[in-house]
N, C-alpha and C positions, 0 to 999 in steps of 0.2 A: 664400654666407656661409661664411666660414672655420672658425668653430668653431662645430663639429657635437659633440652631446652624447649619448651614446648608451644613458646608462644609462635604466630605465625604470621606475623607481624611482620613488616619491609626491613625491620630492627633486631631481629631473631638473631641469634648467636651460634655460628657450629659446635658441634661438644667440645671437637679439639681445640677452636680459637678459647674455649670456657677457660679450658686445661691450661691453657700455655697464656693467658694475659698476665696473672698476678707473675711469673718469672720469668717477662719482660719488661715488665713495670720495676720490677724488682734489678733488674738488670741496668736500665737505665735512671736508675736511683744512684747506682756507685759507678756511671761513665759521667754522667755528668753532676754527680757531687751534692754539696749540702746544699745548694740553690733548690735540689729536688725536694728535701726534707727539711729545711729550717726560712721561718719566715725573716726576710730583713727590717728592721723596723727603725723609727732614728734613735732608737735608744740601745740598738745592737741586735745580734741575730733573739730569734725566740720559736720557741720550738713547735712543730705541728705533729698532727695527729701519726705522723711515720715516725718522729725523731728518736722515740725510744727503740727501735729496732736497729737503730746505726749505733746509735748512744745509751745503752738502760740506763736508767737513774736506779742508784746505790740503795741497799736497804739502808735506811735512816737517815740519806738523802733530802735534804727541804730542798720543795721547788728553787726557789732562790739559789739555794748551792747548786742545784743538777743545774740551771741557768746561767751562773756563771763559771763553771764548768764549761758549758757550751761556747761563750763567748771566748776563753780562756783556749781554746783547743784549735787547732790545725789540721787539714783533711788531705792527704797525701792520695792523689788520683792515681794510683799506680797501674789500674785495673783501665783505665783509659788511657793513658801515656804506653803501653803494652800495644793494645790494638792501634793505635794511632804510627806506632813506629814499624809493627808488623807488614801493617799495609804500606805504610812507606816504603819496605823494605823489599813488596812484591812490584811495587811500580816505581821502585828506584833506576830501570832502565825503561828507555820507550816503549808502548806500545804498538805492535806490530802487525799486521793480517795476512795470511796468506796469498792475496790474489788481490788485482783491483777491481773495484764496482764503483756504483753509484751511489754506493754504502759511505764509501770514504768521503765521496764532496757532502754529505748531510754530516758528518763525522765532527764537523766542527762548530755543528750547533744542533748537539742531539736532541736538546728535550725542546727544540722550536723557540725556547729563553734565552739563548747567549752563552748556553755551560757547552762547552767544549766536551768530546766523548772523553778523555781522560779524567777531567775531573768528573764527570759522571761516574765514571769507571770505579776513581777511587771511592765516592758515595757509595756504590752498592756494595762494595767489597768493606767498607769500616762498619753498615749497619748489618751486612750478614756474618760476620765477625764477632758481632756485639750479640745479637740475639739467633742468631743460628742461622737463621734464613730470612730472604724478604722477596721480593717482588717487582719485575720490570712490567710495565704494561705499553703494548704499542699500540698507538691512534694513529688512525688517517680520518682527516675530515673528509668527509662527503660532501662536496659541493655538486648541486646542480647547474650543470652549466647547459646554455645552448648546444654549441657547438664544440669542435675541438680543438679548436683555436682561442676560445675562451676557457676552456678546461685548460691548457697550455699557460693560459697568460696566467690565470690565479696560481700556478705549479703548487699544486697541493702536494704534498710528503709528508712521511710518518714521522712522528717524533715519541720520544721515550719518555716515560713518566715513572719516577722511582717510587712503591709503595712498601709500606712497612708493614706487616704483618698483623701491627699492632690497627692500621686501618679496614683491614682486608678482615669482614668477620661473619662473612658466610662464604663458598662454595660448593660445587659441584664437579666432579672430574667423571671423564669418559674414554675410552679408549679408543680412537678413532685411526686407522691406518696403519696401526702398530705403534700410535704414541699417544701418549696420557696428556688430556687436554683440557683445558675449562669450560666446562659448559656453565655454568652461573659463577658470578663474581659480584658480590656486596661491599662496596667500599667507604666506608665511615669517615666524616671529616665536618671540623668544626671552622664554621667561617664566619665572615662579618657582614652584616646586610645593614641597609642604610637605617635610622629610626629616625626619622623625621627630617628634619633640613639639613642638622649638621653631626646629629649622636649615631652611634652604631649600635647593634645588638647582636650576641653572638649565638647562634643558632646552628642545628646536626642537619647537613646534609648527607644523603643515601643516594650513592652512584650504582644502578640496577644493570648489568650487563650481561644479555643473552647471545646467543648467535643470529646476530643480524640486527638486532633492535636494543634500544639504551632505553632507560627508564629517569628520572632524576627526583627521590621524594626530598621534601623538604618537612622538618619536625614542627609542629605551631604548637605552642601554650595556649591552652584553650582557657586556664584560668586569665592569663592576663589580659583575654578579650572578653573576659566576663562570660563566659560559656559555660552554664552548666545542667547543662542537659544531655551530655554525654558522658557515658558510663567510667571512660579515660582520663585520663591529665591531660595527656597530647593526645595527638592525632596527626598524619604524615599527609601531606599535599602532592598533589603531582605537578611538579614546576614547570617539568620540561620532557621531549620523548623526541624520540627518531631514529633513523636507520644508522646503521651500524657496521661496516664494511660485510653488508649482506650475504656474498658469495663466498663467506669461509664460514664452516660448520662447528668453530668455536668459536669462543673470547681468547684475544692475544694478547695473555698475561703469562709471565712467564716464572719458575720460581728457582730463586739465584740460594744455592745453598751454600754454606761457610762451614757447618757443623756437620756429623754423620745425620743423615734420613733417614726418618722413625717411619712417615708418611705423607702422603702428597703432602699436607703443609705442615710438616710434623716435622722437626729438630732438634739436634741437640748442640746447645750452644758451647764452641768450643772452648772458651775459656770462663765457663762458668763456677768452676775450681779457683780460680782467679778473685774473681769478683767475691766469692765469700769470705777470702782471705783477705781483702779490702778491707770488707768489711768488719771484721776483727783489728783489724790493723786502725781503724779511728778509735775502736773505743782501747786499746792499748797505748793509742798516742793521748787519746786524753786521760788515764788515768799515769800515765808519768808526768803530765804538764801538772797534772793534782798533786803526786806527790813533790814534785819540784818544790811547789809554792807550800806546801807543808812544810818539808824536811827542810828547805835552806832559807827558813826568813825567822829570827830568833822570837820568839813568842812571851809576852810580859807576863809573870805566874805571880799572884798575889797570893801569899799564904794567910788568911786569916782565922782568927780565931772565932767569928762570932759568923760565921757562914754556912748557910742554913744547907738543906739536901737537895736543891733543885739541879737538874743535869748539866753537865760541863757542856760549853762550846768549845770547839777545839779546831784550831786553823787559823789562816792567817787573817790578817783585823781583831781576831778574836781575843778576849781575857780570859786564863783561867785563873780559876781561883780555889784554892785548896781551903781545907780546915786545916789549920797549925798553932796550939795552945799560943806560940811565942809570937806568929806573928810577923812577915817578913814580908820584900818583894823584890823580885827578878828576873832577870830575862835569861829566857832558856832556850841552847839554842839544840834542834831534836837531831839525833841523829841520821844520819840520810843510807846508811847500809841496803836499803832496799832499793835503792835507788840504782845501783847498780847492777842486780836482779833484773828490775823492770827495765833497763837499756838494753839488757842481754836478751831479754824476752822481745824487745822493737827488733834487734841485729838480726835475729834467728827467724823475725815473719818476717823480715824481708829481704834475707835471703830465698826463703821459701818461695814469696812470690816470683822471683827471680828467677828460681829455678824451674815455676814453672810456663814463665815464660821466655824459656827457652833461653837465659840468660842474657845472651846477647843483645835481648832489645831493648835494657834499659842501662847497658853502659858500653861506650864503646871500646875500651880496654878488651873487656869481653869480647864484643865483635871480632877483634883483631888476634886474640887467645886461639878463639873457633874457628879461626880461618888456617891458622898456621896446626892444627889438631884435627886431622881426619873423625876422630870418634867423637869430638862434638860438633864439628862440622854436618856428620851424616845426619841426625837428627835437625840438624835445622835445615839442611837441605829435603828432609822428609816430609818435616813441617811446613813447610813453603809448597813444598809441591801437591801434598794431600789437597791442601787448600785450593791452591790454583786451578787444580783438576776439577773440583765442583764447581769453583767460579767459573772455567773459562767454558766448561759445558753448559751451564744456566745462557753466559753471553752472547753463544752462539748460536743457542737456539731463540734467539732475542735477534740477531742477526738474520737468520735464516728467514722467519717471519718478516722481517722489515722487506727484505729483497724480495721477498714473496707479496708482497704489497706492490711493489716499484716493477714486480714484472721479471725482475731479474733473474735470469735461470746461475748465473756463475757461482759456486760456491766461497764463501769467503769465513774466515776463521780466525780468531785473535790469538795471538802470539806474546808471551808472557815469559819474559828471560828473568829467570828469580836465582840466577848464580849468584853468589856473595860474595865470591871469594875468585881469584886467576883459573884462568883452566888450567894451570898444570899444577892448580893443587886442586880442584873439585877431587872428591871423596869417589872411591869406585861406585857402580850400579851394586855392585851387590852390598856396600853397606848400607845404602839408601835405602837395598829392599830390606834388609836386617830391622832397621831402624822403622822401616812403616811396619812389619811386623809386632815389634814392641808396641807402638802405638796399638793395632789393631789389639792386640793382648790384650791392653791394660782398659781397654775399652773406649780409648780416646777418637779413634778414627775407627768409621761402618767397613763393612765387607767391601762396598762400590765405591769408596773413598779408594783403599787400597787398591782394588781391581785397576781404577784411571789412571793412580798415579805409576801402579809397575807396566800399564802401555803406553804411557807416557817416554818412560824410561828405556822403550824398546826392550824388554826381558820376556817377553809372549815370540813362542813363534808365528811364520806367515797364518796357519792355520788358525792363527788365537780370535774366537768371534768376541767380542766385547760387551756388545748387547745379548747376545746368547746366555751369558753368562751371567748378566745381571737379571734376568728374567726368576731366574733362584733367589726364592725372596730370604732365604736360608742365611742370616747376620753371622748366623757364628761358626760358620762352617773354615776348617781349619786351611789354610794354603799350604 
């Protein structure tokens, strides 16, 4: 691993969180759009320290032009409207479990806030979608109570807490029982603390979780308390500390993947293919809105005779002005030929993006094409289920955990019907496995993507171990 982090610090960074933030960052720049990278102002957007990366400015370009350029252009989210309909499309039938517990009556206020498990549900499935993988973590408060009838009356239960990878930026994993578990968890988050009677100040807290014991630093500005006698800027506080559902030999955090697994928190985000073609796709919608306002607004051309060598401005508002012994003026209006060029260059990336999400999920003509076409049916039915197979294994071992909290021995399991289309036209199991195939080829989905979703599919005999088989950390080993 290249970048090694040395400080050791409550604030220290894993290598691979090092590796994997700037393309996350970078990922959630083109889901959620130019709010990411263009400041608003009352006099129109204006551009920050990222905006040339969505947008370059042209050689020979003045601020002012790349500027209103900017204001003049349109940002087509396609790369979010994609994931947004995907997951719609995996929890466009209910949610289901195997078995009942005591699972389902908390079910309807998982995180202890009022969010029902579905929409939880969809939460962790639209952010490990987006950036590959993220993070359940389950809490039980520890109350001391006298007696157990006072234990009883407070009915303490676990509630789910969704992390983002992007806060999670140290761990530890261990193999404890025959499954890979956390023993340290650093979790990063910026909040508000009161400053004075009525202002707030936003400051980093650091959530420390071992087995059995919680830590809480808080980050201080030692300049702004006038401290300078410490060798640092900051300095990290200990706010808060306590026990920690002591009698399990880990942290119950659990990691929900969407993309093929590189390593314990290590992904690859499935439609990152996507998002770079987003990307391209604004600065191709803004230079046709440029040519537009060139090519079809007729331009005043002064020929004079007494006009010195200083450089043309050219575009619209603009004068030119020629040297011409005689002497003239008129409005010219420019040919637009390229204009149809640059339309066919928008038609052709966006079909591309289309294509590569899976067509279907940004028209529904599409949808309804794929349904009645076994051979593009199989591929989205492939794609759905690759997916689901990571997601609904992260969930349940989120589940498992919970019940293992509440005491409950029953097993229970999420059920996830991601059919699109009638059953008497679903696509047979062997094109499905064709089509995870392909994917597995072309690199888009891991070896244990594939492995879940063909026992999914029931295509293993009785004898087939699943965990046996994942134990081969061997990615490119051929089916």
């Amino acid at each position: 691993m290249e970048s090694i982090n040395h400080d050791n610090s409550v604030s220290s960074l894993h290598p691979d969180y090092i590796d994997s933030i700037s393309l996350w960052d970078y990922l959630d720049d083109l889901y959620y759009g130019s709010d990411r990278w263009l400041e608003l102002a009352k006099t129109g957007f204006k551009p920050t320290d990222k905006t040339a990366l969505y947008l370059p400015r042209h050689a020979a370009e003045s601020f002012e032009n790349w500027q209103s350029r900017i204001n003049q252009s349109c940002y087509d989210d396609l790369f979010a409207k994609a994931i947004r309909q995907f997951v719609g499309l995996i929890f466009k039938n209910d949610v289901n479990f195997t078995s009942d517990s005591e699972f389902i009556s908390h079910y309807e206020n998982l995180d202890n806030h009022g969010v029902n498990g579905d929409v939880f549900f969809r939460q962790v499935a639209l952010m490990a979608m987006r950036l590959g993988h993220c993070f359940i973590f389950i809490d039980l408060p520890v109350i001391n109570a006298k007696n157990y009838q006072e234990y009883s009356e407070l009915s303490p239960r676990p509630y789910w807490s969704l992390i983002s990878p992007q806060n999670l930026i140290n761990w530890e994993c261990e193999f404890i029982d025959n499954k890979l578990v956390f023993t340290l968890a650093v979790i990063k988050e910026e909040i508000y603390t009161r400053a004075g009677d009525f202002g707030y100040q936003k400051i980093n807290q650091y959530r420390v979780y071992r087995p059995g014991s919680y830590f809480i630093y808080r980050e201080v500005d030692n300049k702004a308390e006038n401290k300078t006698d410490n060798k640092t800027d900051n300095k990290f506080v200990l706010y808060s500390s306590g026990d920690f559902i002591s009698e399990y030999a880990y942290v119950p955090i659990v990691p929900v993947f969407g993309g093929s697994r590189l390593d314990d928190c290590v992904s690859v985000p499935p439609l990152r293919g996507l998002a770079d073609k987003n990307r391209v796709l604004y600065q191709l919608t803004s230079d046709h809105n440029r040519k537009v306002s060139l090519c079809c607004q007729p331009v005043p051309v002064l020929k004079d005779s007494m006009r010195g060598d200083e450089p043309l401005e050219i575009g619209p508002n603009s004068f030119i002005n020629l040297r011409d012994p005689n002497g003239s003026f008129q409005w010219v209006e420019p040919l637009a030929i390229s204009l149809e060029q640059s339309r066919k260059d928008l038609d052709d990336l966006r079909d591309s993006i289309s294509n590569d999400a899976a067509k279907f999920l940004t028209s529904p003509s599409d949808r309804q094409t794929s349904a009645a076409t076994y051979l593009l049916a199989s591929p989205v039915e492939a794609s759905l289920a690759s997916f689901t197979a990571n997601f609904s294994d992260g969930i349940n071992q989120a589940i498992a955990i919970h019940n293992q909290m509440i005491n409950c021995d029953c097993e229970v399991k999420i059920v996830l019907d991601t059919k699109l289309i009638p059953a008497s036209d679903v696509p047979n199991k062997e094109q499905i496995a064709i089509s995870l195939r392909g994917l597995f080829t072309d690199g888009i989905i891991g070896r244990a993507t594939v492995l879940k979703a063909l026992e999914k599919l029931d295509l293993f005999g009785k004898d087939f171990d699943l965990e046996q088989e994942l134990i081969t950390d061997d990615r490119y080993i051929k089916l």
